[in-house]
TORFITI-461002 format. One line per 8 residues: number of its first residue (from 0); for each residue x, y, z of N, C-alpha, C. Coordinates in nm, 3 decimals. Example, Ala and Ser with C-alpha at 12.3 -4.5 7.8 and 13.67 -1.06 7.14 Angstrom:
residues 2
0 = 1.319:-0.569:0.780:1.230:-0.450:0.780:1.320:-0.330:0.780 | 1.285:-0.225:0.708:1.367:-0.106:0.714:1.290:0.003:0.787
END
This chain:
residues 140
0 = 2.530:11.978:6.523:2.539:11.912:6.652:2.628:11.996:6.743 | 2.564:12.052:6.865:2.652:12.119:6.970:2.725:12.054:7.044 | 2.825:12.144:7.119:2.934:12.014:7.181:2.836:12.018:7.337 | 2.823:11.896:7.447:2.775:11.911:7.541:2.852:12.058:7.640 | 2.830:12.130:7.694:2.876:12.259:7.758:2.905:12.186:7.941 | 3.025:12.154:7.984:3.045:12.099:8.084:3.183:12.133:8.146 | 3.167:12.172:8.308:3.236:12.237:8.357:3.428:12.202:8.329 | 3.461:12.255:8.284:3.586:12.214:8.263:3.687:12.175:8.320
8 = 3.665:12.158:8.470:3.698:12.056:8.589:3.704:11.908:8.525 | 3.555:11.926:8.507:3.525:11.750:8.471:3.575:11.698:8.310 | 3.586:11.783:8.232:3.740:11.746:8.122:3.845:11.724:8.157 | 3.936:11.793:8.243:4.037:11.792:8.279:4.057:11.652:8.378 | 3.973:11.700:8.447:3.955:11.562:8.555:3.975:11.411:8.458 | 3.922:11.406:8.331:3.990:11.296:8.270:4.098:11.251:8.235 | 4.220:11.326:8.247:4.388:11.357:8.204:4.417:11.288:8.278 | 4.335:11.287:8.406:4.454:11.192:8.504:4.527:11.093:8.478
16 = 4.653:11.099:8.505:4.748:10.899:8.448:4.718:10.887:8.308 | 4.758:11.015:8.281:4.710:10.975:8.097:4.838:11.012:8.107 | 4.870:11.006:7.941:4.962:11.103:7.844:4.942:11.274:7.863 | 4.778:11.286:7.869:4.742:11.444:7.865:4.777:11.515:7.960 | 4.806:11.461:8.081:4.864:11.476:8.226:5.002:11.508:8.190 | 5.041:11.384:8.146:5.214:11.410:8.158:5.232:11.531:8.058 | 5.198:11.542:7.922:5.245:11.666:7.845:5.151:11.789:7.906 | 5.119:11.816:8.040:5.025:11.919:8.050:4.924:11.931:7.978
24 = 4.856:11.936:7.901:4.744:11.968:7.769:4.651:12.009:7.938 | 4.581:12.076:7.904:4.459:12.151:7.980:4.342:12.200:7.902 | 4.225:12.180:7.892:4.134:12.239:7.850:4.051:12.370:7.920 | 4.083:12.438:7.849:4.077:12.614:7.885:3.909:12.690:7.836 | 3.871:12.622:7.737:3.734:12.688:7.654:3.667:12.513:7.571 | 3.514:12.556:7.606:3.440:12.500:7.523:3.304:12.557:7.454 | 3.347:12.578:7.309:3.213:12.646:7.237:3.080:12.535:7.164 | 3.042:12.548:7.109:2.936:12.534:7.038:2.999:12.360:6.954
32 = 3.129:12.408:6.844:3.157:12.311:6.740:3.293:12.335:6.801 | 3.394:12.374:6.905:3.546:12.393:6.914:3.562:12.382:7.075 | 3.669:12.298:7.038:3.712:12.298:7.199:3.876:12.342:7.196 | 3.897:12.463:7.287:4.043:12.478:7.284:4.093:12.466:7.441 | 4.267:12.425:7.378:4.347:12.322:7.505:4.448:12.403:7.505 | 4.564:12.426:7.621:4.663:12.436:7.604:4.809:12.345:7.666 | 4.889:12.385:7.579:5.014:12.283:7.627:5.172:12.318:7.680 | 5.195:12.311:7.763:5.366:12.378:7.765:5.462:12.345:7.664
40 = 5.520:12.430:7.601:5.688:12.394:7.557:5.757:12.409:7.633 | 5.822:12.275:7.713:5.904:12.257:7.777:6.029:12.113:7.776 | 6.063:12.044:7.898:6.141:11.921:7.900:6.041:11.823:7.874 | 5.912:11.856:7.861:5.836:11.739:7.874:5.752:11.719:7.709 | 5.763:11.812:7.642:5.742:11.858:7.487:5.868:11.853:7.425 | 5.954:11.892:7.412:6.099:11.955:7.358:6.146:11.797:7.262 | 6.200:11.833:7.136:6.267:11.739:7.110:6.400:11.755:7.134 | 6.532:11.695:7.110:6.607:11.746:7.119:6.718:11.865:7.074
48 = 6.626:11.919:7.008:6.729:12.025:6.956:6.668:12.174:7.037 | 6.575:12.122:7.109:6.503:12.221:7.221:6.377:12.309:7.114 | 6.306:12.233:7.041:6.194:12.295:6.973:6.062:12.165:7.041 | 5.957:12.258:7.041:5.836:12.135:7.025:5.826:12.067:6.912 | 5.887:11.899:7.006:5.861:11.813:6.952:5.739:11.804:6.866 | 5.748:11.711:6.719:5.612:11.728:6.601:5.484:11.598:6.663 | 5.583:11.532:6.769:5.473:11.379:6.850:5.392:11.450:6.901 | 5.460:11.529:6.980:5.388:11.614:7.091:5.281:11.694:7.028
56 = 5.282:11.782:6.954:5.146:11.855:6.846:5.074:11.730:6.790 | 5.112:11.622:6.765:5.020:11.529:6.693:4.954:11.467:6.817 | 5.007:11.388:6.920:4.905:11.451:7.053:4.842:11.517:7.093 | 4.860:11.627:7.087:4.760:11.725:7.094:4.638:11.747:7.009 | 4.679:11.694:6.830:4.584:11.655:6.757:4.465:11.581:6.848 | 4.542:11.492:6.857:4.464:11.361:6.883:4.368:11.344:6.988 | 4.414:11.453:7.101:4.373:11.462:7.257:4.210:11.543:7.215 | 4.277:11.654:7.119:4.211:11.753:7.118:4.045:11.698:7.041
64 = 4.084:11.599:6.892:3.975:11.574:6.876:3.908:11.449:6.920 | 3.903:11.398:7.009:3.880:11.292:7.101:3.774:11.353:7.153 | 3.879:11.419:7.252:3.814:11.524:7.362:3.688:11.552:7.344 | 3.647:11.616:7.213:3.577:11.718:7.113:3.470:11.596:7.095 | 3.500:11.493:7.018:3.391:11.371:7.040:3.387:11.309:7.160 | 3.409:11.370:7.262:3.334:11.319:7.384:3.214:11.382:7.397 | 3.257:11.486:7.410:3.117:11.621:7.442:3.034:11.601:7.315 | 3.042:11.501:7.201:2.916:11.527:7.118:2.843:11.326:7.128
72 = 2.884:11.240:7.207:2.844:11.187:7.158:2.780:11.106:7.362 | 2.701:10.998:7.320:2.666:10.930:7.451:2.751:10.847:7.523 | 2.886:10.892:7.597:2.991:10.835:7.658:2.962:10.658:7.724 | 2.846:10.648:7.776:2.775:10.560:7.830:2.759:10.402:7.704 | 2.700:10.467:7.595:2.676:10.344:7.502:2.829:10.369:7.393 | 2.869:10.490:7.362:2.992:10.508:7.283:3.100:10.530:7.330 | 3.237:10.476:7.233:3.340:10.541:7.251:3.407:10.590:7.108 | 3.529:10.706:7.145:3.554:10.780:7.025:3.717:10.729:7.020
80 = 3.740:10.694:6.879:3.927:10.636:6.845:3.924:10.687:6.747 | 4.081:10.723:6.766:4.107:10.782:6.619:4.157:10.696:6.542 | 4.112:10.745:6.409:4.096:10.690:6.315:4.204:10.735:6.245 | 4.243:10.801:6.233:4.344:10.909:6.116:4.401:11.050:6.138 | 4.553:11.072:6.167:4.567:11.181:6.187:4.692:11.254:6.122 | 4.657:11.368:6.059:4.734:11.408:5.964:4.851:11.583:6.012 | 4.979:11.584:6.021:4.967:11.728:6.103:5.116:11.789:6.029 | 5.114:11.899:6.023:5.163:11.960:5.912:5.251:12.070:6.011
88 = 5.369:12.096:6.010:5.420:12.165:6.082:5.467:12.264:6.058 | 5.484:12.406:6.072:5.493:12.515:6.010:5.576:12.610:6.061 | 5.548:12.616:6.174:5.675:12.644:6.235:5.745:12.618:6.403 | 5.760:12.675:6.442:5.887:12.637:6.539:5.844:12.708:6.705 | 5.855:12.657:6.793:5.854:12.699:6.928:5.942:12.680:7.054 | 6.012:12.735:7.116:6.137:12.677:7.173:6.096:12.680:7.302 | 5.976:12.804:7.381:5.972:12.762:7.508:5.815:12.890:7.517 | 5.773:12.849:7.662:5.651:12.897:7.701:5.540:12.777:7.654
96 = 5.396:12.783:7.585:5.291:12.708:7.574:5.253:12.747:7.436 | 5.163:12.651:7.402:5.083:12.664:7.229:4.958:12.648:7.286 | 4.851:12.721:7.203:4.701:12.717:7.244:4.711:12.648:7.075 | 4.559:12.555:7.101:4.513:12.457:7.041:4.373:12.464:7.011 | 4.335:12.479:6.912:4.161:12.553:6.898:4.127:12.399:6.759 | 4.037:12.303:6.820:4.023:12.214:6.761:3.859:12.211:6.719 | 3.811:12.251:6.578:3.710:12.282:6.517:3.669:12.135:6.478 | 3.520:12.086:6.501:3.427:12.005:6.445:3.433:12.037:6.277
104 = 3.459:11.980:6.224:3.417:11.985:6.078:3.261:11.906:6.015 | 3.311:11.762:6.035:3.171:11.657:6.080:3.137:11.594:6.147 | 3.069:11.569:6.171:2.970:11.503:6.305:2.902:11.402:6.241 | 2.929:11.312:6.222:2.802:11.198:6.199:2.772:11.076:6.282 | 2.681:10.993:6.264:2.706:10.919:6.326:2.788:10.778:6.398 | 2.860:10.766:6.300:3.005:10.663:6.299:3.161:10.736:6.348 | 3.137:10.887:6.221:3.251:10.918:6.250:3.236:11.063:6.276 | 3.371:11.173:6.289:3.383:11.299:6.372:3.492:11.315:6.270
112 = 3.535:11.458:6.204:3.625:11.470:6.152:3.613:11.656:6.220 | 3.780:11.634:6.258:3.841:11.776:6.337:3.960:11.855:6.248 | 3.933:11.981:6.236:4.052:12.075:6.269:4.141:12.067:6.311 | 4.213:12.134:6.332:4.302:12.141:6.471:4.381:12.251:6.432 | 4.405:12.364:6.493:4.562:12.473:6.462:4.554:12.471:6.578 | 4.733:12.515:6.593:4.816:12.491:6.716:4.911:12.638:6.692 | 4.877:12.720:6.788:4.961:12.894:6.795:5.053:12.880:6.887 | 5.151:12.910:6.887:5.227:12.987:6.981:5.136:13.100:7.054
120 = 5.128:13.021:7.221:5.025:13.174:7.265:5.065:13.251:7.266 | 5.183:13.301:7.267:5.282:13.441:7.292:5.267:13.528:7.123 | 5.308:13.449:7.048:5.281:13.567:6.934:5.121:13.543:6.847 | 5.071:13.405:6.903:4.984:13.399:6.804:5.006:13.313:6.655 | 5.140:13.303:6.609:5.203:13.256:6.488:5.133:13.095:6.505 | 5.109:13.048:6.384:5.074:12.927:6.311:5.139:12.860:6.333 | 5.159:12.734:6.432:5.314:12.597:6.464:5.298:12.489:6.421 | 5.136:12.453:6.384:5.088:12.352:6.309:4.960:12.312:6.329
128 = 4.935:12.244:6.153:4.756:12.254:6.120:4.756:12.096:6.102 | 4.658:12.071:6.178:4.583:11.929:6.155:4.451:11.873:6.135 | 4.460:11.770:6.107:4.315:11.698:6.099:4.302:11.554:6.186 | 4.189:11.540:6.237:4.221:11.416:6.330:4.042:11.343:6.281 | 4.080:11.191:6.225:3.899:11.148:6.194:3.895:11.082:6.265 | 3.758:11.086:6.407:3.745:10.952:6.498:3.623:10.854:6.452 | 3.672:10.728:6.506:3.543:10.641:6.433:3.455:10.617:6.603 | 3.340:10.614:6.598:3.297:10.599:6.721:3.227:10.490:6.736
136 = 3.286:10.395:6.776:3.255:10.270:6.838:3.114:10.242:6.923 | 3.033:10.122:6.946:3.011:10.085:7.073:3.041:10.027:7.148 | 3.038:10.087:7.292:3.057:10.015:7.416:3.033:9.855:7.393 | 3.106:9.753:7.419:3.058:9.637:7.462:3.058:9.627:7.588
END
């Protein structure tokens, strides 16, 4: 199942008055089975010891595979919730942004199970690996 291919205005354009707004998250690329986002490390990420916060990457989990079951499923009769999200933290980021490359694993028809790694864009290094399962509802 391909992801729908749609101008990335009209992704973004959904952040508004969200959470995805306030932590920046932006969607930058959409392929085939992956959609990648990016996010600032900043005052608005940071926990307090001045690293990205581990909420903040599990948001991003969460944004990311949402997002990802939007573009695969009929927005109109469905909606996509997560179901389960698991995120493993590896290492550490104190400032600049993390790119977020969130891979389809399955696609079925109930549920969506995602990927997720989260880089430091600057070196590239591994900051944390997740999994996010959405169950996809119908619209009432």
């Amino acid at each position: 199942m391909k992801l729908k291919q749609v101008p990335l205005e009209l992704v973004n354009g959904m952040n508004r008055n969200t959470m995805m707004e306030t932590l920046g998250i932006q969607c930058v690329e959409i392929g085939d089975d992956y959609v990648i986002s990016t996010m600032p490390v900043d005052h608005r990420t940071h926990q307090p010891m001045g690293l990205l916060h581990g909420g903040a990457s599990a948001a991003l989990i969460e944004s990311m595979g949402s997002m990802g079951s939007v573009l695969l499923i009929d927005t109109d009769k469905y909606a996509p919730v997560g179901l389960e999200i698991n995120a493993n933290h590896v290492g550490a980021v104190k400032s600049g942004s993390v790119r977020a490359k969130a891979t389809v694993v399955h696609a079925g028809k109930r549920t969506h199970v995602w990927s997720v790694d989260i880089r430091d864009e600057a070196t590239e290094k591994l900051v944390c690996t997740g999994r996010l399962t959405v169950m996809i509802i119908e619209r009432s």
